[in-house]
C-alpha positions in Angstrom: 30.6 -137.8 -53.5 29.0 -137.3 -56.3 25.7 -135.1 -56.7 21.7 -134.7 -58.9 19.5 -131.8 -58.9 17.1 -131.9 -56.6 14.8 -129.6 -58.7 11.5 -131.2 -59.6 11.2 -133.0 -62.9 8.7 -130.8 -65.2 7.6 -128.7 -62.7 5.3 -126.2 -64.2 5.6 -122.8 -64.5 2.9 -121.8 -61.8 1.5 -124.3 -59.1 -2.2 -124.9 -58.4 -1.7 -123.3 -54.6 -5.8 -122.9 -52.9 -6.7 -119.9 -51.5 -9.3 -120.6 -49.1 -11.5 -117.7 -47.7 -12.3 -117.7 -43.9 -15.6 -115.7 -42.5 -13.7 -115.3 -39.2 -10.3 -116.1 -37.7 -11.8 -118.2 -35.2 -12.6 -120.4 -37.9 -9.1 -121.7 -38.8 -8.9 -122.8 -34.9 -11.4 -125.1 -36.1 -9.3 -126.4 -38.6 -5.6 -126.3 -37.5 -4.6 -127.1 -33.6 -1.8 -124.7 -33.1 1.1 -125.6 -31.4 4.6 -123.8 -30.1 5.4 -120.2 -31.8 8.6 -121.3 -34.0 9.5 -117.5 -34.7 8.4 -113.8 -34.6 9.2 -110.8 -36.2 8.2 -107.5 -37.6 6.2 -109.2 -40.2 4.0 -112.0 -38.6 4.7 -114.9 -36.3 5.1 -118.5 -37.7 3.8 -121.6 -35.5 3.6 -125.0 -35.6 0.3 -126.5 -36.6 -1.2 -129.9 -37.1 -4.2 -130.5 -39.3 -6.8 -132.0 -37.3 -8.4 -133.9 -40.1 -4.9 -135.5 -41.0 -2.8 -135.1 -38.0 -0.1 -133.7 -40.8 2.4 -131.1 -38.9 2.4 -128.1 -40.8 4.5 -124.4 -40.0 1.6 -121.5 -40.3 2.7 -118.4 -40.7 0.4 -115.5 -39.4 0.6 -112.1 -41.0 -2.1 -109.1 -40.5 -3.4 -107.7 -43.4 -1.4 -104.9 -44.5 -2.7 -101.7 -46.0 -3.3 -102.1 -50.0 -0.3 -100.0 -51.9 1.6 -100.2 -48.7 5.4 -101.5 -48.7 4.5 -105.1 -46.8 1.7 -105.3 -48.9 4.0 -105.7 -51.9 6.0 -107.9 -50.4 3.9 -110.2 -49.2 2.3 -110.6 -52.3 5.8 -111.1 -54.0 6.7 -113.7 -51.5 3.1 -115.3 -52.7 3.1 -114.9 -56.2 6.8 -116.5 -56.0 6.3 -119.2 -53.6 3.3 -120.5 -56.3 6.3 -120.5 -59.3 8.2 -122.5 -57.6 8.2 -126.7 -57.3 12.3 -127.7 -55.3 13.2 -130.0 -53.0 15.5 -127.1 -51.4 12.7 -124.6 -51.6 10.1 -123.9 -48.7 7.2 -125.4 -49.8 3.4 -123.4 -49.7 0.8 -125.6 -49.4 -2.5 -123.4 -49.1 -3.0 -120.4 -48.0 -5.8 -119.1 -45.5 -7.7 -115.4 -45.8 -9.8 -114.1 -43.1 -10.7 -110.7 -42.2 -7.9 -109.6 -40.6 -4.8 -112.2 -41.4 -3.5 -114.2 -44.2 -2.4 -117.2 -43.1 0.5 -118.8 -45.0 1.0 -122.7 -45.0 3.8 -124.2 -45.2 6.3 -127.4 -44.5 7.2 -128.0 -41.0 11.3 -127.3 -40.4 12.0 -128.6 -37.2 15.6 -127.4 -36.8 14.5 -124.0 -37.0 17.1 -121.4 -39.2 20.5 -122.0 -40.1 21.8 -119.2 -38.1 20.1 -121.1 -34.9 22.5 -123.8 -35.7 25.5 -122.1 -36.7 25.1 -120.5 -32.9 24.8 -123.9 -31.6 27.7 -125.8 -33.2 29.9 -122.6 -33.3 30.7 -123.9 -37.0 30.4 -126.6 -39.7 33.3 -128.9 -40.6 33.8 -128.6 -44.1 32.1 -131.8 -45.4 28.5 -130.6 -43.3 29.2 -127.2 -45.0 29.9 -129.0 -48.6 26.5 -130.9 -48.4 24.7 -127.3 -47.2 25.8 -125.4 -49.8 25.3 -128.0 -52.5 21.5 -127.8 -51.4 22.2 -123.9 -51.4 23.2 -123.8 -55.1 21.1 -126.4 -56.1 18.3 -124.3 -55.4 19.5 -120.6 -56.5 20.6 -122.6 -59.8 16.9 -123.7 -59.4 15.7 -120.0 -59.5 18.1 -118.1 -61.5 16.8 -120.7 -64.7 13.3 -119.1 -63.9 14.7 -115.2 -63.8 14.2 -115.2 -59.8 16.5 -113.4 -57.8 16.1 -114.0 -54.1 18.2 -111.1 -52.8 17.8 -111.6 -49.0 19.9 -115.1 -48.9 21.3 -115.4 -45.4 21.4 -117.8 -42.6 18.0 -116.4 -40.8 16.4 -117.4 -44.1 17.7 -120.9 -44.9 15.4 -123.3 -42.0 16.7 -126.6 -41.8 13.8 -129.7 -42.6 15.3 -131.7 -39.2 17.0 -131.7 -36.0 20.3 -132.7 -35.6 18.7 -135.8 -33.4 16.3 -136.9 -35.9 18.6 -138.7 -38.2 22.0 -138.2 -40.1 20.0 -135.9 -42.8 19.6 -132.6 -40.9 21.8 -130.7 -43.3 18.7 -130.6 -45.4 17.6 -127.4 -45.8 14.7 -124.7 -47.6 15.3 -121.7 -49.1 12.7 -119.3 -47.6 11.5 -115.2 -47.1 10.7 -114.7 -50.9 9.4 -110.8 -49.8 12.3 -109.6 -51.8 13.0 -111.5 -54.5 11.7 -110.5 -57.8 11.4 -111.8 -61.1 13.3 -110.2 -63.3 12.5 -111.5 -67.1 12.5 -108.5 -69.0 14.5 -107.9 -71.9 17.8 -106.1 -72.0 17.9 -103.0 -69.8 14.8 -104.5 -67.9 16.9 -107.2 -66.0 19.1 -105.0 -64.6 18.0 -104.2 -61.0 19.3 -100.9 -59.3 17.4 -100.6 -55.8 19.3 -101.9 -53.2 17.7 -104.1 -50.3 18.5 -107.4 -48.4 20.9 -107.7 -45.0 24.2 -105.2 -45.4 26.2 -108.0 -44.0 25.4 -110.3 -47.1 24.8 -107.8 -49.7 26.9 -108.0 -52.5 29.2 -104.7 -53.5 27.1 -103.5 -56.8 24.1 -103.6 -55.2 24.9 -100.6 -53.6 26.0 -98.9 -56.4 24.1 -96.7 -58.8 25.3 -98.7 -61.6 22.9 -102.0 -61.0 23.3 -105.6 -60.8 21.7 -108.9 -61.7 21.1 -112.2 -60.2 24.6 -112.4 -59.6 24.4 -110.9 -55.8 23.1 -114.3 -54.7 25.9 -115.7 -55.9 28.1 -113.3 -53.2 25.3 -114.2 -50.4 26.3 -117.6 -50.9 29.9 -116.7 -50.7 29.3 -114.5 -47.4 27.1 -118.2 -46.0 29.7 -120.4 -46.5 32.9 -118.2 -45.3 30.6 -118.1 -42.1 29.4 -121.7 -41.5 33.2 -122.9 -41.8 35.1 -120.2 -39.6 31.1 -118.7 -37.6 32.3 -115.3 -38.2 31.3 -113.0 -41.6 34.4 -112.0 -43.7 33.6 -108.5 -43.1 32.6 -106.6 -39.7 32.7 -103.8 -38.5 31.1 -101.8 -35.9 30.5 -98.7 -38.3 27.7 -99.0 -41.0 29.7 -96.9 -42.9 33.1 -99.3 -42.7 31.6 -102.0 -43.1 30.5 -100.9 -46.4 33.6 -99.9 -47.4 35.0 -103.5 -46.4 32.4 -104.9 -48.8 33.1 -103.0 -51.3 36.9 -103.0 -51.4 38.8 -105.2 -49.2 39.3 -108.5 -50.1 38.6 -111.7 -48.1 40.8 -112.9 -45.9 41.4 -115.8 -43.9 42.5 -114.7 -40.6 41.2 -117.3 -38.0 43.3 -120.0 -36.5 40.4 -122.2 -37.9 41.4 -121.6 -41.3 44.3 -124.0 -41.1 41.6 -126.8 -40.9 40.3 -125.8 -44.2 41.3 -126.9 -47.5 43.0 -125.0 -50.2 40.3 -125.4 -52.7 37.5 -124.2 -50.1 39.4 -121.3 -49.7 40.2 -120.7 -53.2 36.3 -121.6 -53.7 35.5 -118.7 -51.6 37.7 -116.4 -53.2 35.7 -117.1 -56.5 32.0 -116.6 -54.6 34.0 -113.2 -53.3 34.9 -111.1 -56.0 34.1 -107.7 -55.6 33.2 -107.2 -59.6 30.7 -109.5 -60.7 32.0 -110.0 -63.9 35.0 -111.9 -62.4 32.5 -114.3 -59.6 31.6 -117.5 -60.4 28.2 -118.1 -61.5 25.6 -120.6 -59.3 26.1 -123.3 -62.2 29.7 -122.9 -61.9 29.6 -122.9 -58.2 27.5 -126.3 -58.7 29.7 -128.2 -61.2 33.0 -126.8 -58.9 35.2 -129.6 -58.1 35.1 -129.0 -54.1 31.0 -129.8 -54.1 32.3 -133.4 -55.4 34.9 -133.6 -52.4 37.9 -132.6 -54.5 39.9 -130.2 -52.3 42.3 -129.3 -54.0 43.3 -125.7 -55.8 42.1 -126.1 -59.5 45.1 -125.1 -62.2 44.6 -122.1 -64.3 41.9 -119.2 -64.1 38.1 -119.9 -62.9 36.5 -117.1 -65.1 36.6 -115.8 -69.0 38.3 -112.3 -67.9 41.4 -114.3 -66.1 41.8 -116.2 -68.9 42.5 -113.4 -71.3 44.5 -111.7 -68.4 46.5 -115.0 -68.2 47.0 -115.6 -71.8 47.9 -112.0 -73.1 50.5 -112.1 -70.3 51.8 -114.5 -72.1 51.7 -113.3 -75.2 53.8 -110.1 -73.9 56.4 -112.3 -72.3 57.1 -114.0 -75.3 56.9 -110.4 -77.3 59.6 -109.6 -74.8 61.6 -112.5 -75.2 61.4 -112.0 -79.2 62.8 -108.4 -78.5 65.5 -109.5 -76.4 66.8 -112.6 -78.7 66.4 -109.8 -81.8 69.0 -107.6 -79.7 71.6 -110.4 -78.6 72.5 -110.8 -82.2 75.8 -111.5 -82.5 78.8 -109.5 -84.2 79.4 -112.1 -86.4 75.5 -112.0 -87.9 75.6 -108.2 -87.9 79.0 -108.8 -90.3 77.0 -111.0 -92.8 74.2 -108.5 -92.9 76.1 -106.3 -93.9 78.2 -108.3 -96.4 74.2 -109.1 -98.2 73.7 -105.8 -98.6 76.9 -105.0 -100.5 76.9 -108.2 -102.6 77.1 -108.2 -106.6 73.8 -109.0 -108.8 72.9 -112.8 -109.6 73.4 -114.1 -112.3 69.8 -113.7 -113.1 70.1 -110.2 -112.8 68.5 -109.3 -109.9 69.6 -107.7 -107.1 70.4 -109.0 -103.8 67.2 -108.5 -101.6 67.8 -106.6 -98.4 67.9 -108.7 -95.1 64.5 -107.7 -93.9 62.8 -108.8 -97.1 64.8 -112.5 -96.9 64.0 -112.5 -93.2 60.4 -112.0 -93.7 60.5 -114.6 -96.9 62.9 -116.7 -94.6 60.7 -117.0 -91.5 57.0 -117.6 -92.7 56.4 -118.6 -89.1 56.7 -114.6 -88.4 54.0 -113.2 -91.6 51.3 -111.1 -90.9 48.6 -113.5 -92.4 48.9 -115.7 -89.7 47.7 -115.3 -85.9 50.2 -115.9 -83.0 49.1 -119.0 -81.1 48.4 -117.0 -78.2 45.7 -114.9 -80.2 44.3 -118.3 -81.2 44.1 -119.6 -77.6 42.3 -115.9 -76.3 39.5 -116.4 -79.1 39.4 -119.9 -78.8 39.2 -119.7 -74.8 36.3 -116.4 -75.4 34.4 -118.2 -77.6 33.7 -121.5 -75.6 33.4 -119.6 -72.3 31.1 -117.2 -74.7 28.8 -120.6 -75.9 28.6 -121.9 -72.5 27.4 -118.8 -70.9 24.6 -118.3 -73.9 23.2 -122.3 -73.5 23.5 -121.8 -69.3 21.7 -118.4 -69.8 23.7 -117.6 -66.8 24.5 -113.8 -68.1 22.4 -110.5 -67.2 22.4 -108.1 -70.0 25.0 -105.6 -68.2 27.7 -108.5 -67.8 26.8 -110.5 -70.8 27.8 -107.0 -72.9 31.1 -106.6 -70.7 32.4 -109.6 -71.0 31.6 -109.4 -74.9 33.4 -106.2 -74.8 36.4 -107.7 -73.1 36.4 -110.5 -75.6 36.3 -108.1 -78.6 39.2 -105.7 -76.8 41.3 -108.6 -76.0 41.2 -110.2 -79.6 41.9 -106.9 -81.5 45.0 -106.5 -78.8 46.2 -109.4 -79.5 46.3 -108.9 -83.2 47.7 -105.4 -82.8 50.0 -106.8 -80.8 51.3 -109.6 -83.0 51.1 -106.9 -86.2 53.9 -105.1 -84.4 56.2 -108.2 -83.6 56.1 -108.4 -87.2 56.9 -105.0 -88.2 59.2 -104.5 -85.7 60.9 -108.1 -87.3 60.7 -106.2 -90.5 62.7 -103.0 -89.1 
């Protein structure tokens, strides 16, 4: 199965969204017929519409005016100024928007199968193909927003409506990203991208976003993790009854599949959500990686080797100490017979060219050039040659907040001079 972005070719930077100002509520009757509510909550209620001039089936969503300065206020004209930025098949779409008095009145596509969660309740769960193809879409679109410095931060299955029912056709698993009241846009420069105030759903907030130390767009990227583990098994990897335990879950336990359902799922959509799931951001996989990861294609198998930069320095300077060890050991297990001649070299009579016989660490060090200083072990050469790619690819796919981006460098640097230090001594130590 194989894949495109769904993102919209040259889509500019801001859409040309109307705002159209109403004398009186009564005068949008006059324009929509409004049909059944499709949902209600503590910020407006959402019905279905149909333009009479048209007969086009819109969603309007119905919010009172909230006081200027005030904390709905805000969001609702983040959720606004976002919605006009953004042009993605996977993306709730905002067609106009309506001002009267007392409401603004928000239009929108029509999503007949109502949220994700409405159908997670119904099916119970997703088989692991309908939950591939959802969180394709899924990553398609947070790819979509992360390129453009938008962080949603509120991705869950109440906020993910799906475009049709189940009995409309076979392409109900198309879905809209929606609620954009607390994303934000966070293109500022260096210590400007890092966001520290914590918001969104507990269940499906990542661990450092309730820390004091910040975080980046790279919370989505655990929302999506928290999505998924659900639509295949219909239970969140972490509960608890306790607000406070279930924070501590989050933020220290590790996932865990559990449920008898998990036997039906492949290894590699397991391993998959172990990568979404990492409790330090600097290990998780990124939303580009998540969307060029072999399972989204239909491979389901366990990919070899580490999924990250930070594994891969973990993996290779394991090595490197296993074969220090191994050095060590074969250095020790000389035999008697070696230890006789050693000792016969450094005893032996001048040559004839008059020089004396050089001691054995001076011929071993002239004897194995392999072993000299001047040239890097080829572990060292596969850390920095590993760092560096991981290090381009992360600067073209801009995929790196300022915090991460200078950790990661910071474990590349450490791990290289390690590495050197490390093969200095297994010389020195051949010299002694």
């Amino acid at each position: 199965m194989k894949h495109q972005s769904t993102a919209t070719p040259g889509a500019t930077s801001k859409r040309e969204v109307p705002v159209i100002r109403l004398q009186s509520d009564s005068e949008l009757w006059k324009i929509y017929e409004f049909g059944k509510t499709l949902g209600q909550g503590s910020f407006g209620i959402v019905y279905e519409a149909t333009h009479i001039a048209t007969q086009t089936k819109w969603a309007i969503k119905e919010v009172r005016k909230p006081a200027a300065g005030s904390s709905k206020f805000k969001m609702l004209d983040n959720e606004l100024n976002i919605l006009k930025q953004v042009d993605h098949a996977h993306i709730i779409h905002l067609e106009v928007t309506y001002n009267t008095p007392t409401k603004i009145c928000l239009v929108t596509e029509l999503c007949r199968g109502g949220t994700l969660k409405q159908q997670l309740h119904q099916k119970k769960f997703f088989t692991e193909d309908e939950t591939r193809k959802i969180i394709y879409y899924l990553a398609d679109a947070v790819v979509y927003l992360h390129k453009r410095d938008i962080v949603h931060r509120d991705l869950k299955l109440e906020n993910i409506l799906v475009k049709n029912c189940p009995d409309d056709n076979d392409n109900w698993f198309d879905i809209k990203v929606a609620d954009f009241g607390l994303s934000v846009k966070a293109d500022g420069v260096g210590i400007r991208k890092v966001l520290t105030d914590a918001c969104g759903t507990l269940l499906y907030m990542a661990p450092e976003m309730m820390s004091s130390r910040g975080y980046s767009h790279w919370c989505d990227v655990w929302s999506i993790g928290v999505i998924m583990f659900m639509l295949l098994c219909g239970e969140p990897p972490f509960h608890s009854k306790s607000k406070e335990r279930l924070l501590k879950k989050i933020m220290h336990k590790e996932v865990q599949f559990t449920q008898p359902i998990w036997a039906t799922v492949s290894d590699g959509g397991k391993y998959l959500l172990t990568c979404l799931l990492k409790a330090d951001p600097a290990y998780r996989m990124s939303a580009h990686q998540l969307l060029d990861h072999p399972w989204i294609t239909g491979d389901t198998t366990v990919p070899l080797g580490p999924s990250n930069v930070l594994e891969m320095m973990s993996h290779y300077l394991g090595n490197e100490e296993e074969e220090g060890s191994e050095t060590e050991n074969d250095s020790l297990s000389t035999s008697s017979e070696e230890a006789e001649e050693q000792c016969l070299d450094i005893i032996c009579l001048p040559s004839t060219k008059g020089s004396l016989c050089e001691s054995p660490k001076v011929a071993t060090a002239q004897g194995s050039p392999e072993r000299s200083t001047s040239r890097p072990s080829t572990s060292t050469n596969l850390v920095l040659f590993v760092c560096l790619t991981q290090l381009c690819n992360t600067v073209h796919l801009r995929n790196l907040s300022c915090v991460q981006g200078l950790f990661v460098i910071a474990n590349v640097v450490s791990a290289l001079i390690y590495s050197a230090l490390q093969s200095i001594h297994t010389s020195y130590t051949l010299l002694d």
